[in-house]
N, C-alpha and C positions, 0 to 999 in steps of 0.2 A: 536484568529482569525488572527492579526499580522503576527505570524509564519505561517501560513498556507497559506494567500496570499502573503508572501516575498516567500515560499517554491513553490508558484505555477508560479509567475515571474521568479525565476531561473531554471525554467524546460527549458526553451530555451536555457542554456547558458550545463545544463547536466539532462538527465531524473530523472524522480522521482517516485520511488514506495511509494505509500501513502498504509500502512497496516492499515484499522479497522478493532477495536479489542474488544470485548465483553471482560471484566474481569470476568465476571459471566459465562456466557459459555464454557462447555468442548470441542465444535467443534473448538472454537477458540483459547482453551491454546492448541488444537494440532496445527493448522495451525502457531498458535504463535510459536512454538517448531520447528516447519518447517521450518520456517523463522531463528531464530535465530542458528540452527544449519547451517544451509545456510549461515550468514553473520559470523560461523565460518571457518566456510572449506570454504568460497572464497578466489579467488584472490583478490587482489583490489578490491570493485565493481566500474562498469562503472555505475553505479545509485548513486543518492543520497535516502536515506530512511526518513519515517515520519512515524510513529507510533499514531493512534489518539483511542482515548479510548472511545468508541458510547457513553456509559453512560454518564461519568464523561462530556468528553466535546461535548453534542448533538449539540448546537450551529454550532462547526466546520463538525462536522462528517455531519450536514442537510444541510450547506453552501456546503460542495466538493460534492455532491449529484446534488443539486441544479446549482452550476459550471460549472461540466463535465456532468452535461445531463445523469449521471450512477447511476440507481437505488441503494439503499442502501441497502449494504445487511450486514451482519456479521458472520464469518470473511470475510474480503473483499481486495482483493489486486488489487490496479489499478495503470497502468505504465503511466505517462503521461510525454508527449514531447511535449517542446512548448506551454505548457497550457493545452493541450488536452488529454483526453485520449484514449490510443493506445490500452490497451486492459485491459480490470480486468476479476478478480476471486474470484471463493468465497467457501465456506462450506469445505467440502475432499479435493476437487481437488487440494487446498492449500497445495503442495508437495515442499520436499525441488530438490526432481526433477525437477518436475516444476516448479520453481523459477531458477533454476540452469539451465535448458533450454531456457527459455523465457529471462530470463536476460542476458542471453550471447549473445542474438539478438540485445540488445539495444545498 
């Protein structure tokens, strides 16, 4: 819970893509796959990342829920600036396009 409120105060200082992630779930080892093929073929990213695992740590995963006012969903990717967040995604849509799109905005 630490890491998750220090990660959500330095979203002011550089964004933060928070990924939940179902271990159990096949929709989410593709979005996971998406993702990490994404954070190989990038530049630099201009985000910082957090990876939270719904199961294992429900506590965090029902606290950034509860936080940013964003329904919980899994897989679930939400951009947040500032505290806030700016936009999430969730289920297919989880493209390593769409990370590759939407992150080069941030």
């Amino acid at each position: 819970m630490d890491q998750w409120k220090a990660a959500l105060r330095q979203s002011s200082e550089k964004p933060l893509l928070v990924f939940k992630h179902s271990t159990q779930c096949p929709v989410s080892a593709g979005a996971h796959e998406a993702l990490t093929n994404y954070l190989a073929d990038a530049a630099p990213p201009s985000v910082e990342f957090a990876i939270v695992h719904v199961i294992e740590d429900r506590p965090v995963s029902n606290d950034i829920a509860e936080t940013l006012g964003v329904t919980h969903k899994s897989p679930q990717a939400i951009l947040i600036k500032n505290g806030e967040p700016v936009w999430d995604e969730s289920h297919w849509r989880i493209t390593e396009q769409f990370l590759a799109e939407r992150l080069q905005e941030a």
